[in-house]
DOVEXBA-966309 format. One record per residue (C-alpha): x, y, z negated. Coordinates in nm, 3 decimals. Last residue first. Example, Ala and Ser with C-alpha at 12.3 -4.5 7.8 and 13.67 -1.06 7.14 Angstrom:
// residues 2
x->1.367&y->-0.106&z->-0.714 .
x->1.230&y->-0.450&z->-0.780 .
This chain:
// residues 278
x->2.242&y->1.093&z->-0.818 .
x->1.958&y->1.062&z->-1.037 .
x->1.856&y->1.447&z->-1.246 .
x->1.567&y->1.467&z->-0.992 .
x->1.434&y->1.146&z->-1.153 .
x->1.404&y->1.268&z->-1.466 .
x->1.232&y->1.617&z->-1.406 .
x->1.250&y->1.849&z->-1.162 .
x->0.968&y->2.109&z->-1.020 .
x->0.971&y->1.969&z->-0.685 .
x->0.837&y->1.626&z->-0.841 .
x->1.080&y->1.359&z->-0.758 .
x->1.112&y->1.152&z->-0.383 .
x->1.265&y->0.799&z->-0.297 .
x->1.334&y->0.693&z->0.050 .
x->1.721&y->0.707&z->0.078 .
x->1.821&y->0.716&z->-0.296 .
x->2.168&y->0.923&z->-0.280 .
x->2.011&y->1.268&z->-0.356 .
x->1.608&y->1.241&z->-0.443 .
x->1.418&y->1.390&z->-0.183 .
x->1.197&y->1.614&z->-0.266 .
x->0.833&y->1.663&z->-0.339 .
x->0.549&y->1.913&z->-0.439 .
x->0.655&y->2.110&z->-0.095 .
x->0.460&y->1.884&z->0.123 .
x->0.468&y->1.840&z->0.499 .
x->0.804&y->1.977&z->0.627 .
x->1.026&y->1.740&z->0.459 .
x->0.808&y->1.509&z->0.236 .
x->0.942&y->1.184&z->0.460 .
x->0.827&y->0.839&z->0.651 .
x->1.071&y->0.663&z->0.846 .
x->1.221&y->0.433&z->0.588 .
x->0.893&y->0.386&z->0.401 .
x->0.805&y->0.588&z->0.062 .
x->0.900&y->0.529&z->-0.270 .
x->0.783&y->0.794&z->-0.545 .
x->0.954&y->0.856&z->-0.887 .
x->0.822&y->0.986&z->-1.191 .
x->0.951&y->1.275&z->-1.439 .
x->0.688&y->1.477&z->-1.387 .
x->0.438&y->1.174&z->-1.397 .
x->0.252&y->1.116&z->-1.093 .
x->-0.125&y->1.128&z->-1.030 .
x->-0.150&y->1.491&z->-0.918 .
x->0.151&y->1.463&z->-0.655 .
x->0.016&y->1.169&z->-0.549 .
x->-0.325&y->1.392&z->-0.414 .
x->-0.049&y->1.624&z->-0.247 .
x->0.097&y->1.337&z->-0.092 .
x->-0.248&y->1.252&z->0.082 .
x->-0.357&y->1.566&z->0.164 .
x->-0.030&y->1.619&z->0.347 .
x->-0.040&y->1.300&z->0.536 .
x->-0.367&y->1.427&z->0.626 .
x->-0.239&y->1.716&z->0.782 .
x->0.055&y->1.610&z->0.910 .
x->-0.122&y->1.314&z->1.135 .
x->-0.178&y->0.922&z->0.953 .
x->-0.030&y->0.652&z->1.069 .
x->0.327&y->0.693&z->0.936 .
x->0.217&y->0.790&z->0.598 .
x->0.146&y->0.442&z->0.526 .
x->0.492&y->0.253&z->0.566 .
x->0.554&y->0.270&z->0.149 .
x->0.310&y->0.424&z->-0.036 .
x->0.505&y->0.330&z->-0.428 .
x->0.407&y->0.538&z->-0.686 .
x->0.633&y->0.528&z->-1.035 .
x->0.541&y->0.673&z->-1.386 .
x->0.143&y->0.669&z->-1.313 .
x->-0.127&y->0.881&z->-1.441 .
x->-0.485&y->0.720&z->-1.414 .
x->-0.677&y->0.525&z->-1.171 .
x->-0.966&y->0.758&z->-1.146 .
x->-0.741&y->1.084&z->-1.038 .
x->-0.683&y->0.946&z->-0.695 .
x->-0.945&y->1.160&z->-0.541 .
x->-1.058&y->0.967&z->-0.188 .
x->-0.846&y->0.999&z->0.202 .
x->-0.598&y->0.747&z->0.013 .
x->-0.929&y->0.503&z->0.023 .
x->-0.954&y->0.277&z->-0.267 .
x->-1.082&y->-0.083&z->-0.358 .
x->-0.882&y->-0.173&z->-0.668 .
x->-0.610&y->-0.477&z->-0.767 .
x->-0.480&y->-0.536&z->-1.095 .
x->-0.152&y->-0.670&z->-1.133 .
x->0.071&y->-0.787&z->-1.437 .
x->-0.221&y->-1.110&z->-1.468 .
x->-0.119&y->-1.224&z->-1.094 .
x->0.230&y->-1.251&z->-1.250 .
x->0.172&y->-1.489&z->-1.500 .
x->-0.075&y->-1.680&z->-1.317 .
x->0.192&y->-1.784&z->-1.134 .
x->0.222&y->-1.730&z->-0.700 .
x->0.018&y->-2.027&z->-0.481 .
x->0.175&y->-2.163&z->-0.230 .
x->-0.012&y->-2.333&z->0.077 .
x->0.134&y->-2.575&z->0.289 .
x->-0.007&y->-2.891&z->0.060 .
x->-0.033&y->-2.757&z->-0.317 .
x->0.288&y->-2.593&z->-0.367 .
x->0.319&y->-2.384&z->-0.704 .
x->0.455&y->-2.068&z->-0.716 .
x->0.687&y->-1.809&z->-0.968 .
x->1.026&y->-2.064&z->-1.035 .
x->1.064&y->-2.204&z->-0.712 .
x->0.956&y->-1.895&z->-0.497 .
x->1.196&y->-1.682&z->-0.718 .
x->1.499&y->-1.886&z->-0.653 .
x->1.432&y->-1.908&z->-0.287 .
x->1.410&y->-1.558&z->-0.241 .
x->1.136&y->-1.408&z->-0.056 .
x->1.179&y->-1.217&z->0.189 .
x->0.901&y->-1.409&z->0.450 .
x->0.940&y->-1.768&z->0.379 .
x->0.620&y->-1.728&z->0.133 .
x->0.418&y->-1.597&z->0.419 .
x->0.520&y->-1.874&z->0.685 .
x->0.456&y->-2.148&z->0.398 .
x->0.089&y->-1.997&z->0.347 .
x->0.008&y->-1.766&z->0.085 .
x->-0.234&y->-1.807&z->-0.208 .
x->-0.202&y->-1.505&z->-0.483 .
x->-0.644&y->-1.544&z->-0.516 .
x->-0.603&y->-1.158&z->-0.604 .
x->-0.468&y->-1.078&z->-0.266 .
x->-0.676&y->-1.241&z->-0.088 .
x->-0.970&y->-1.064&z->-0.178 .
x->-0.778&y->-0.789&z->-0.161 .
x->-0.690&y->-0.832&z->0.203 .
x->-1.115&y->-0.843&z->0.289 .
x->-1.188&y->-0.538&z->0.026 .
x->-0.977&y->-0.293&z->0.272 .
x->-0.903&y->0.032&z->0.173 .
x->-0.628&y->-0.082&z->-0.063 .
x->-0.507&y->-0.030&z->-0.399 .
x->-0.239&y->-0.202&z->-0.649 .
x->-0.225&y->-0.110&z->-1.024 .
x->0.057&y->-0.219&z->-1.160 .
x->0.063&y->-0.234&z->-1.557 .
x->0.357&y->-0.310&z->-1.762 .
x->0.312&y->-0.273&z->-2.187 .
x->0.658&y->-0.274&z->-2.287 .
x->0.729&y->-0.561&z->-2.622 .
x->0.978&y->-0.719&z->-2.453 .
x->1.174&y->-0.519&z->-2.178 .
x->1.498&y->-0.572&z->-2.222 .
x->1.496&y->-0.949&z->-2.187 .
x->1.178&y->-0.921&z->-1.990 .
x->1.370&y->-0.785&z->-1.666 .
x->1.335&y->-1.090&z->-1.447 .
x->0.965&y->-1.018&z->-1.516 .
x->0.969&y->-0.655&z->-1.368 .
x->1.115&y->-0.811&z->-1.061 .
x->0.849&y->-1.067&z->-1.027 .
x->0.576&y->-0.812&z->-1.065 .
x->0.735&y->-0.561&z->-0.814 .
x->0.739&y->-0.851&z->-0.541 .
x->0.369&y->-0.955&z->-0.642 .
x->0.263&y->-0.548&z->-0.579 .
x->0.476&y->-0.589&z->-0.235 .
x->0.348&y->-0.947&z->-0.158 .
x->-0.054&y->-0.838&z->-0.239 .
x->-0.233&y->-0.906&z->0.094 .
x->-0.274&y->-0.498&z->0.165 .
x->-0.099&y->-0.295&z->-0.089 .
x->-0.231&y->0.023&z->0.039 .
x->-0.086&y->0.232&z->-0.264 .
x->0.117&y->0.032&z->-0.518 .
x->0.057&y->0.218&z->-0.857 .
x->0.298&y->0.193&z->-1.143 .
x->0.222&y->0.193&z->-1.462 .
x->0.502&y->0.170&z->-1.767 .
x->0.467&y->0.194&z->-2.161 .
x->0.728&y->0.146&z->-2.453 .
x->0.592&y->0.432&z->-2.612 .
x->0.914&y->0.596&z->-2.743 .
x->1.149&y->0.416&z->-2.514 .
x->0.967&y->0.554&z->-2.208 .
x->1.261&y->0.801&z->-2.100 .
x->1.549&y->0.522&z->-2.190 .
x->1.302&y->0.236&z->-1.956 .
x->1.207&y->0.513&z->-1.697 .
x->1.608&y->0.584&z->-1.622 .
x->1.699&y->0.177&z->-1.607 .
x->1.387&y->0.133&z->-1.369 .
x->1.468&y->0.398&z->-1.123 .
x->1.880&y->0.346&z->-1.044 .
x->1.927&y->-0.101&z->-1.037 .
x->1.565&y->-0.223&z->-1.026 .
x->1.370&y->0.071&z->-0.813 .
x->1.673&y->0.073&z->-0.615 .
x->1.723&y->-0.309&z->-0.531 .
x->1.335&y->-0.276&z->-0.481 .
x->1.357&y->-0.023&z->-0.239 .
x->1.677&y->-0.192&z->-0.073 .
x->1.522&y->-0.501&z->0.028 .
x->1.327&y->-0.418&z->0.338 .
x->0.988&y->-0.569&z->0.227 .
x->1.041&y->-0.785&z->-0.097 .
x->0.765&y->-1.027&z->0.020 .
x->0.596&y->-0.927&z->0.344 .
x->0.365&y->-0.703&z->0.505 .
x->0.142&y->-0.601&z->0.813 .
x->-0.208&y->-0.525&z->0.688 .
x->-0.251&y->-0.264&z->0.974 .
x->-0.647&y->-0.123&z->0.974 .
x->-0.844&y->-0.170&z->1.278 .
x->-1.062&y->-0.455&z->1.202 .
x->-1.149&y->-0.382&z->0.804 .
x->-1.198&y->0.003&z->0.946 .
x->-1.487&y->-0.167&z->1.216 .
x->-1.629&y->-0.351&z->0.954 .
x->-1.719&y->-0.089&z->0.735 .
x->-1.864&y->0.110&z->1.063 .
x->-2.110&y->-0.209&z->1.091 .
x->-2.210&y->-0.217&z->0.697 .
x->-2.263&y->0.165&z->0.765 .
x->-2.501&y->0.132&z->1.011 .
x->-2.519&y->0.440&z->1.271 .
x->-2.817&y->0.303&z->1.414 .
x->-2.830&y->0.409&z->1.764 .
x->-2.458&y->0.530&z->1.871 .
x->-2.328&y->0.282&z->1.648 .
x->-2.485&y->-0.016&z->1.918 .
x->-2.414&y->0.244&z->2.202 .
x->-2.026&y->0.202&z->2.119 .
x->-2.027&y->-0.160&z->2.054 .
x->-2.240&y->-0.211&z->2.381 .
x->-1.923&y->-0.049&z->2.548 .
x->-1.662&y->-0.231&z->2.331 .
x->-1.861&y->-0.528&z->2.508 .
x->-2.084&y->-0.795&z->2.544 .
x->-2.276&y->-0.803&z->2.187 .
x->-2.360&y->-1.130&z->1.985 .
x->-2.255&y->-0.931&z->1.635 .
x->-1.934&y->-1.179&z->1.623 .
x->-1.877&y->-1.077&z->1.995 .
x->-1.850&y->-0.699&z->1.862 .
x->-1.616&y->-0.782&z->1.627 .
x->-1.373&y->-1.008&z->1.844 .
x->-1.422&y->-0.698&z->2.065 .
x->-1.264&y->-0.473&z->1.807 .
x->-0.932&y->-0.562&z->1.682 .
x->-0.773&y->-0.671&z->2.013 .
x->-0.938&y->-0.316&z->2.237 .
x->-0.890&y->-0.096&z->2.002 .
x->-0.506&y->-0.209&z->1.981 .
x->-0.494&y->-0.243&z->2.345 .
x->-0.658&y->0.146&z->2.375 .
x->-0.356&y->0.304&z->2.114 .
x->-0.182&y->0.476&z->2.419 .
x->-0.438&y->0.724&z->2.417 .
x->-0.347&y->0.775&z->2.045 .
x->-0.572&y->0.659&z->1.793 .
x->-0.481&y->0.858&z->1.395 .
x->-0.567&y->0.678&z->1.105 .
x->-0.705&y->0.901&z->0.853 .
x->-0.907&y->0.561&z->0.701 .
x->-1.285&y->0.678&z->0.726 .
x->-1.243&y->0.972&z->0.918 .
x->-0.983&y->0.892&z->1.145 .
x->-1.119&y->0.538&z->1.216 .
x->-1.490&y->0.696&z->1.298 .
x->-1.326&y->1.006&z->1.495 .
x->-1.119&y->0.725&z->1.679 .
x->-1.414&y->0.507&z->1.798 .
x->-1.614&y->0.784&z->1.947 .
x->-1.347&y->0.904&z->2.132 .
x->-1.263&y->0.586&z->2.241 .
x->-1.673&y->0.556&z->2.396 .
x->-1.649&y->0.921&z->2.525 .
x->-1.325&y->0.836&z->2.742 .
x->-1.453&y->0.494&z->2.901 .
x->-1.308&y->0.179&z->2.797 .
């Protein structure tokens, strides 16, 4: 692939998704995009190129961010979060919420639903001392192909054998063949929502926890820092926000800091209930 033709290819991924294409990054153009440019009867990444190059088509630069964005993901991804959300975050939102006896939390770029479906389940173990709480999780992504999936719960045996405990696979899905398909129950705690990160957030609403785990991590400093600055403006005071094992605030957003002792969590700057965990 020629220089002009990549270049081409990363301003349209950057733009659209804030994905950043290193040099290093031509394989990865190169796997996601020619099975899309053979699907459109075309020869090449090169013919790709020209084909944008002429029309422009948005259904065709639509496709290309469905290709090239990551929708890796499993059930109860790295453990820990979740054991911390449960065990340190949860108990500290359920005293501070006692009054209206409401929770939201938003699961940004959820892709195929297991980390939104994870939260669910974990929320429901909890429904002795939560009865009567209104839960809503609100789970995004930039690509309407994973949410489609997503929605429909159905994961294959591979999928359902990723972090998943045995316990909750028995008692939340139903096997019909190799495919599993999670409760009703919990597909009705989330609602999925087409959204780009790069986009306002302010639609969705206020939220009490924000989970963006393994996203930042693509994107360069300065659209990480849009991004955490537009979860800033979204999250309660008091809220909490997860992000991935290698991701971090330091040096890229002053709203945020880490919260002592929970590796990967993150309070408002200004305080608040979270800041107070430790």
């Amino acid at each position: 692939m020629n220089s002009q033709d990549f270049q081409l290819f990363g301003e349209i991924v950057h733009q659209r998704s804030g994905l950043v294409l290193t040099e290093e990054k031509v394989y990865l153009l190169e796997s996601r995009l020619v099975p899309l440019a053979r699907r459109r009867g075309l020869d090449s990444l090169e013919d790709l190129a020209e084909e944008i190059r002429r029309h422009r088509d948005e259904r065709l630069l639509s496709e290309i961010i469905e290709a090239m964005t990551t929708n890796e993901t499993f059930f109860f991804r790295d453990t820990k979060p979740f054991d911390i959300f449960r065990d340190q975050v949860l108990p500290k939102l359920l005293e501070a919420r006692a009054g209206q006896k409401s929770l939201r939390i938003l699961n940004a770029a959820c892709s195929t639903g297991q980390e939104p479906y994870s939260l669910a389940m974990l929320l429901s173990e909890q429904a002795a001392q939560m009865a009567g709480w209104r839960v809503e999780i609100m789970a995004t992504d930039i690509s309407n192909e994973v949410l489609e999936k997503a929605k429909a719960g159905l994961y294959s045996q591979f999928e359902v054998q990723r972090g998943l405990p045995i316990q909750l696979l028995v008692k939340y899905f139903q096997q019909t063949g190799e495919i599993w398909q999670i409760d009703s129950s919990i597909r009705a705690m989330v609602k999925f929502q087409h959204k780009n990160l790069l986009e306002s957030l302010t639609d969705l609403g206020h939220f009490d926890v924000v989970f963006c785990r393994n996203v930042l991590i693509y994107f360069d400093k300065e659209t990480k820092a849009q991004v955490l600055e537009q979860i800033h403006g979204i999250l309660a005071d008091d809220g909490a926000l997860f992000l991935g094992g290698a991701e971090t605030v330091l040096g890229i957003c002053d709203q945020f800091k880490p919260v002592e002792g929970l590796r990967g969590v993150y309070s408002s700057a200004s305080g608040g209930l979270m800041a107070a965990t430790g």
